[in-house]
N, C-alpha and C positions, 0 to 999 in steps of 0.2 A: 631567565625566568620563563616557567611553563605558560600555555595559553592559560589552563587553567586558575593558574597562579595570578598573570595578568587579569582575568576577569575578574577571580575572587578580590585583586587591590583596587578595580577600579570601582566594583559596588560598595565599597568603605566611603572611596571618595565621596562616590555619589550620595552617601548616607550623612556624610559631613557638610556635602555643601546647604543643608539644609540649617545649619546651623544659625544658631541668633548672632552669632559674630558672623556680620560681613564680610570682613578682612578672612578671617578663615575660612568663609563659606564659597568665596571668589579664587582663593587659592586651591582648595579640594577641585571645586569645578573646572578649574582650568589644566591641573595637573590630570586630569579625569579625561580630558577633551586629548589632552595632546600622547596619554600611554593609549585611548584608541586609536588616534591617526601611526603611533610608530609603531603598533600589532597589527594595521590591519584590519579593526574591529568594529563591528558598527551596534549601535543601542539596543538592535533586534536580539542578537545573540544573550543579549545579559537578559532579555524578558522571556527567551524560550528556555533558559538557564531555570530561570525563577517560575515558570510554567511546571517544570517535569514533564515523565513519561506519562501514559496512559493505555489503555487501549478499547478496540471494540470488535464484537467478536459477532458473526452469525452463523445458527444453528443448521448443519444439513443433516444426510440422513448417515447413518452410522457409517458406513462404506462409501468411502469419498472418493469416487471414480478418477482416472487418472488426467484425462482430460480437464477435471477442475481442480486438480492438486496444481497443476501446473499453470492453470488462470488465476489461482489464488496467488503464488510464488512473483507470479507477472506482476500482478498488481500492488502486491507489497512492496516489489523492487520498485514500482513506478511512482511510487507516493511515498518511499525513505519510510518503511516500516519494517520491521521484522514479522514474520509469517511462523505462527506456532499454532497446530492442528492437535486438537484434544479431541480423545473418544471417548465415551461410556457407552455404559450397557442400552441405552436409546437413542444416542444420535453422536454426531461429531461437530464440533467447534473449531470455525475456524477462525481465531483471534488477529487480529491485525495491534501490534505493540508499536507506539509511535507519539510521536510528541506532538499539540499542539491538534488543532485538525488535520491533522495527518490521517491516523486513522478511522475516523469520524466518514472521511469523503472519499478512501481507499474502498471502507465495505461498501458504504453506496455504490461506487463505481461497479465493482463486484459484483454486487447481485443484479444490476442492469446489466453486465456485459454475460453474467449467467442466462438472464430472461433472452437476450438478444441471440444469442448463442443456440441457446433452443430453439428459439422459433424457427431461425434459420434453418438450422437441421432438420425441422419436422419440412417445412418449405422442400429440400432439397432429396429429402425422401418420396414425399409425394410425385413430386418429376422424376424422379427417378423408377418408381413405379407403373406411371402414365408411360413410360416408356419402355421397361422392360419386363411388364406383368407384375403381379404380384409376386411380395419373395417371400421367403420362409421366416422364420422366426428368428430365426438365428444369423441369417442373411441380412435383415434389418438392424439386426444390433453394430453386426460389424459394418454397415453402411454408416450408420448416426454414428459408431464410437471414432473413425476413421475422420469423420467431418469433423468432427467435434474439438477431438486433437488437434485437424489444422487448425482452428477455429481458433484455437487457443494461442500455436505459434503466430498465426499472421496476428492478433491482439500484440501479443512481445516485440512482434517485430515494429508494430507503428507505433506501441509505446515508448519503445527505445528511441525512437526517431522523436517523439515529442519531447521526450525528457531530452535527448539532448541538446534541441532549439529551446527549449524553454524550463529548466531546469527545475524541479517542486526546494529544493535547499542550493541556497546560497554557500558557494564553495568556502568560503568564512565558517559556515554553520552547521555544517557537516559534523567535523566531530564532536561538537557540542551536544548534537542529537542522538550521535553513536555514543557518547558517554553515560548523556540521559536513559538511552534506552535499554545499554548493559547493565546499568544500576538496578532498573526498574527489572528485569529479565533475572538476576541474581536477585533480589530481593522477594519479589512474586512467586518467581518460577523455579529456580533451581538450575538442576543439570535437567538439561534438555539430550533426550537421546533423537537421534538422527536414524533413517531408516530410507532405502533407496529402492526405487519402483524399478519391475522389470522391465526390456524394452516390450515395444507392443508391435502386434503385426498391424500394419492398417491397408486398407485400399486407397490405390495411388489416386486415382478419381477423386475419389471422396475427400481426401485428405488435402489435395491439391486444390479443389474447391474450398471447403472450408475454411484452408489460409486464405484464399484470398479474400470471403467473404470478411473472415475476421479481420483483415487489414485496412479494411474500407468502412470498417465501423467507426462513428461516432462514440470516440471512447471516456466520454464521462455525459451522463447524464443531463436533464434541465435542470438547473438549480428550483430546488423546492422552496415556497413561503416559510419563512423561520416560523412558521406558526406549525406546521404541520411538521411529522415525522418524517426522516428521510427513504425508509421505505421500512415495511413491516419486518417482525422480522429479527430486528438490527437491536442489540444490546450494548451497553456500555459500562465500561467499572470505572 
């Protein structure tokens, strides 16, 4: 019998033991208890089952620099989301698809490790100017684009490091999420085309700064009053 099979019989049971016959209601329950112990299964998995997909997306500017293509990728992989970037004729979306609050505290994370990310660069420009004169226009772009990109690796890299101490999905629950959110992914979206960035040239400075700034970031926010918004901004379907 498939996982999915096993969950689809045990939410039957679980629908029976609610029954006005005791005897059958004590039977369902117990045959319900004992297919999760010999699948493996714990009660969470049948409530993210019964959740579905969803997702939430926030708006940038139509040209989605490559350094935030690759912090958004980060972040999706670190909170069990799929990562799908929409454009139009005024700006681009980048959607976080995911179950549960998954994607809810994925975009938060994201737009605070975007603000942090910024500043820092702007930070490491100014020093870098205090010391080597003023530069050209074009010299400061590839100074910020250089930082920014580590910025984004060292982020990947301390996230990989948290998620694997502290995991966002229960290795039980895993495919249950990846089933939800191919459903939700086919049914929403369709074919998704795929589309692969050039490499970039960067400076090693910059760049090697950057990562490490971004590694030593505090990588999720304060949690916000459930009364307020998680940050501007932020949509959800």
């Amino acid at each position: 019998m498939t996982r999915e099979r096993v969950i689809e019989k045990v939410r039957k049971l679980l629908a029976l033991s609610n029954s006005s016959n005791q005897h059958e209601a004590a039977l369902a329950a117990a045959h319900a208890q004992r297919l999760l112990a010999e699948h493996n299964l714990a009660m969470s998995e049948l409530e993210v089952r019964e959740e579905g997909a969803g997702e939430v997306a926030i708006e940038v500017a139509k040209t989605v620099p490559k350094w935030l293509s690759a912090l958004f990728a980060t972040v999706a992989n670190g909170f069990d989301c799929f990562p799908i970037v929409t454009t139009t004729a005024r700006c681009s979306r980048l959607r976080f698809i995911g179950v549960g609050e998954d994607p809810a505290v994925a975009c938060c994370t994201l737009q605070y490790l975007m603000q942090e990310l910024r500043r820092l660069a702007s930070a490491y420009l100014r020093a870098s100017e205090e010391t080597q004169g003023r530069l050209s226009a074009a010299d400061r772009q590839r100074v910020r684009s250089s930082y920014l990109l580590g910025g984004a690796q060292g982020v990947r890299q301390a996230l990989a490091a948290q998620k694997a101490q502290t995991p966002t999905t229960s290795t039980a629950l895993v495919p249950v999420k990846d089933a939800l959110i191919k459903q939700y992914r086919e049914q929403q979206i369709g074919a998704i085309r795929v589309q692969r960035s050039r490499r970039s040239t960067v400076l090693s400075a910059a760049f090697q700064q950057g990562r490490s700034d971004g590694a030593a970031l505090q990588l999720r926010p304060e949690t916000a009053p459930e009364s307020e918004p998680l940050l501007p901004g932020l949509s959800s379907r």
